[in-house]
C-alpha positions in Angstrom: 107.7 88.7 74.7 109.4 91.0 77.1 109.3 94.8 76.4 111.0 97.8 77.6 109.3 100.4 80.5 109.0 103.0 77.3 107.6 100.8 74.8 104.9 99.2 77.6 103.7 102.6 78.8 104.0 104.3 75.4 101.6 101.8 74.0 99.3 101.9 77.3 99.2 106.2 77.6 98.2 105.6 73.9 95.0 102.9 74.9 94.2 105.4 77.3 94.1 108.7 76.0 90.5 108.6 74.8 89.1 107.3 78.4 91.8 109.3 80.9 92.4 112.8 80.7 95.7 111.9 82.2 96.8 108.9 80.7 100.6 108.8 80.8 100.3 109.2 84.7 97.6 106.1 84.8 100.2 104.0 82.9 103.0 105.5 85.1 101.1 104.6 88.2 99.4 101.7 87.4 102.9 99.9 86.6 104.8 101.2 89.2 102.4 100.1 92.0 103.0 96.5 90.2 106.8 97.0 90.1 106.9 98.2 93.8 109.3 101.5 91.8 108.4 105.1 92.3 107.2 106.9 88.6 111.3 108.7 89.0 112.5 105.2 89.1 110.5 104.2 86.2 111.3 107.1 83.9 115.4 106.8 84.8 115.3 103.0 83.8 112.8 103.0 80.8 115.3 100.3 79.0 114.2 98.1 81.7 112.7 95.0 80.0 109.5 93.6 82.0 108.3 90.1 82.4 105.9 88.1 81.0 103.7 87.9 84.3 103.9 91.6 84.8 102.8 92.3 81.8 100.0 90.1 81.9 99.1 91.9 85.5 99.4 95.2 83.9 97.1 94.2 81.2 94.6 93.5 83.7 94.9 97.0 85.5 95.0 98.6 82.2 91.8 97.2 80.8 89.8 97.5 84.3 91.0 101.1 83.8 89.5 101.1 80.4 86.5 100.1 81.6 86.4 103.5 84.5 87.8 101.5 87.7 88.8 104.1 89.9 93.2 104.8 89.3 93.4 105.4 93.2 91.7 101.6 93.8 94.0 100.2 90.9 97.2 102.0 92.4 95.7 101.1 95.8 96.9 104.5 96.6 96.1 108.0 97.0 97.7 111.2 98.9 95.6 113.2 101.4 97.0 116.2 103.5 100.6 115.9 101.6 100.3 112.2 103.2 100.5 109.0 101.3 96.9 106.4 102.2 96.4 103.1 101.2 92.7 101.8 99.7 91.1 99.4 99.4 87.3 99.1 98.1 86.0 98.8 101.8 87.3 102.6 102.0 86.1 105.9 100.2 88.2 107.5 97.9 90.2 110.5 99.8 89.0 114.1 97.8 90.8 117.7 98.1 87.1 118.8 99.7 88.1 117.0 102.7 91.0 119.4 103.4 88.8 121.8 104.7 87.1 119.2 107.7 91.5 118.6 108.7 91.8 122.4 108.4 88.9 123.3 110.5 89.6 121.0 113.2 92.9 122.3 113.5 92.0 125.9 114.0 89.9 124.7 116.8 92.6 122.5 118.5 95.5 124.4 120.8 98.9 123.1 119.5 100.3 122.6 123.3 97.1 120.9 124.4 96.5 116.9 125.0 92.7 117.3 123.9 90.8 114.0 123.0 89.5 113.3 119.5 87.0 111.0 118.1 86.7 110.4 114.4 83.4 109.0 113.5 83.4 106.7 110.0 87.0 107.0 109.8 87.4 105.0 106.5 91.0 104.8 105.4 91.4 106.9 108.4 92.6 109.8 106.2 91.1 112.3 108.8 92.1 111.0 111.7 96.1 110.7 110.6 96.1 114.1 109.2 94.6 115.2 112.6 97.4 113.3 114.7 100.3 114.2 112.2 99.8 117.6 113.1 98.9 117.8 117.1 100.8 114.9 118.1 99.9 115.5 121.6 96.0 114.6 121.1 94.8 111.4 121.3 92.6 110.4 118.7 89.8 107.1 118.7 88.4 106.3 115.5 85.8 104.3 114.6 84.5 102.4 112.0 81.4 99.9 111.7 83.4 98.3 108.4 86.5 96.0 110.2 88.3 95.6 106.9 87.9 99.7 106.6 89.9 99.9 110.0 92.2 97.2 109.0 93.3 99.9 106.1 93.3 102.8 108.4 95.8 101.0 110.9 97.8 99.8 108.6 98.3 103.8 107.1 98.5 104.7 110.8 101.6 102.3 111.1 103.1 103.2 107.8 103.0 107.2 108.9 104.5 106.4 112.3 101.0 108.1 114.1 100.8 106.2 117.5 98.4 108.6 119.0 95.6 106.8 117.2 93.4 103.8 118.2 91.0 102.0 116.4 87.7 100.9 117.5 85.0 98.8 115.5 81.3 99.9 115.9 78.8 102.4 114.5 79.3 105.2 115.4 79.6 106.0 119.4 79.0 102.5 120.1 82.4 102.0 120.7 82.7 105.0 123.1 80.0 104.3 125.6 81.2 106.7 128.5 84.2 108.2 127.0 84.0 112.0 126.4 86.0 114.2 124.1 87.3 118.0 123.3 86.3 117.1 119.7 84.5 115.1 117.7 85.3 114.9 113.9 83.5 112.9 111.0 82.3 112.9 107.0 79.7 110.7 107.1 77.5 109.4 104.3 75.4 112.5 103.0 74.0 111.4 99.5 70.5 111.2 99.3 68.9 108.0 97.7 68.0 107.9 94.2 70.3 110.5 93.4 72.0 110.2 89.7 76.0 111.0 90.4 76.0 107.2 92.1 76.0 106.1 89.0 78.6 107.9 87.5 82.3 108.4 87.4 84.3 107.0 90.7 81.5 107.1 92.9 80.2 103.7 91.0 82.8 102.1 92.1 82.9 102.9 96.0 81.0 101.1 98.8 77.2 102.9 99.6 77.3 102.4 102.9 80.0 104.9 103.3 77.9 107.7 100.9 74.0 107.0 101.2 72.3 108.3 104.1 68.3 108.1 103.7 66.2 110.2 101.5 67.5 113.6 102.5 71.0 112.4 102.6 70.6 113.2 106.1 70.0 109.8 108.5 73.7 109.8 109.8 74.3 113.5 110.3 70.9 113.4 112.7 72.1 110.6 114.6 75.8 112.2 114.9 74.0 115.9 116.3 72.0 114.1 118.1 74.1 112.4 120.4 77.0 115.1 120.1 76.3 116.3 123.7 76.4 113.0 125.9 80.4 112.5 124.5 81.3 115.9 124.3 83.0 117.9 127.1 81.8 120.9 128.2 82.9 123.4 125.4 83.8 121.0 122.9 83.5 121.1 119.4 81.6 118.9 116.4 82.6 119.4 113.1 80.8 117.6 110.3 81.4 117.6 106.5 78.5 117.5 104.7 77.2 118.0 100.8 77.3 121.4 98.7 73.5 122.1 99.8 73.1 120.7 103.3 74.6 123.6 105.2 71.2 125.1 106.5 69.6 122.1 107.4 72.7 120.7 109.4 73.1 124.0 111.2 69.7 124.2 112.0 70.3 120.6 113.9 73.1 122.0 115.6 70.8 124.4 116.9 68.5 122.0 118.0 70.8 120.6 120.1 71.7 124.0 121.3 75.4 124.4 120.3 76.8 127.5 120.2 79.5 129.3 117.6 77.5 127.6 115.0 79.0 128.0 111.0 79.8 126.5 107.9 82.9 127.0 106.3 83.7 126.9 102.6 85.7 124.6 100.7 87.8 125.3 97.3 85.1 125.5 94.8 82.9 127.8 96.8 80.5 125.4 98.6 79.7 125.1 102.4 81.6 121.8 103.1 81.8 122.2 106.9 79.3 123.2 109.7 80.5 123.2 113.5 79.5 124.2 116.7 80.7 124.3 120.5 79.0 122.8 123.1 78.3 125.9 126.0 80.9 126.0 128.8 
């Protein structure tokens, strides 16, 4: 039987309430990504009646919320850098801790300057289009060993209008044998194995290639360092994200490879999110 918009998402929020801590903006969102209507359209029409088969889909978003599917995978959805991303479950879901890599990057990058940006495990390519959206004279390369992950960041490259990105499928510099940048950018897997938050919450749901990175939570940020120099320019700059703890360790491999300007940089809550350095002159 059909039902209004008011009665369908009064009677989900309720369903929801003891599992969400936001539940009238689940049911909002949830049932607007199935109606292809913004949440404004949804609350000006709520006499709206919906049909069967929508219903039936909504049903099935609403119990695979129940059961603590991620909203931004159900919505396929979520904004990053004020900018609207698609997902999809070959892509990590976008957090505010990630601001701080985009902001860092951009204090290093010259406004008027055509520098050349690579973007290591791009994902969803949230990174990367923040990046271009804001020094559209760089060209960025992003890479990606997951082709449907690329598939999802060039499709939110198209839907932003960012043409000064290309996509390239390979681990990590594979794809750039003999290309050398101003900048190299990336928020690689940093979760150690074994360790109890992948089992809980969103991070159940998301794929552990793109989090788990040996014992130390360390394998990918070593190979990264590592191999910095050979695709750097002289003076250019890595920047890494990393976990709360790491900051130490990954400075002390930055080191190692003797960078120079070496720091890490706070994020909201306090942590050391970001380490970079600069290649000498």
């Amino acid at each position: 039987m059909p039902q209004t918009i008011e009665k369908l998402l009064d009677r989900a929020a309720a369903r929801l309430d003891a599992t969400s801590e936001s539940p009238r903006l689940d049911a909002e969102l949830l049932l607007a990504q199935l109606l292809g209507k913004s949440r404004t359209q949804l609350r000006t029409r709520p006499e709206l009646e919906i049909a069967d088969t929508v219903q039936r889909a909504f049903e099935g978003l609403l119990m695979a919320r129940l059961q603590g599917a991620p909203l931004a995978y159900l919505a396929g959805e979520r904004e990053f850098w004020s900018l609207p991303f698609r997902l999809s479950r070959a892509t990590l879901i976008p957090r505010p801790e990630t601001e701080s890599l985009v902001e860092a990057a951009l204090a290093c990058i010259p406004p008027d300057q055509a520098w050349r940006i690579a973007d290591l495990g791009t994902g969803s390519g949230i990174v990367a289009a923040a990046i271009a959206s804001e020094r559209l004279l760089c060209r960025i390369t992003a890479t990606d060993l997951d082709q449907a992950a690329l598939d999802i960041a060039g499709e939110n490259a198209a839907r932003l209008g960012l043409g000064n990105i290309e996509f390239r499928c390979g681990s990590w510099y594979q794809p750039l044998d003999g290309l050398k940048f101003n900048l190299i950018v990336s928020n690689p897997p940093y979760i150690r194995e074994g360790d109890p938050h992948l089992d809980q919450g969103d991070v159940r749901f998301e794929p552990r290639r793109a989090l788990v990175s040996g014992t130390d939570g360390l394998d990918a940020i070593r190979l990264i360092v590592e191999n910095a120099p050979a695709h750097l320019q002289p003076g250019g700059w890595l920047l890494l994200e990393h976990g709360y703890d790491q900051a130490e360790a990954v400075r002390v491999l930055f080191h190692a490879r003797h960078f120079m300007e070496v720091r890490s940089i706070r994020d909201l809550s306090g942590h050391e999110r970001v380490t970079l350095g600069q290649l000498p002159e």
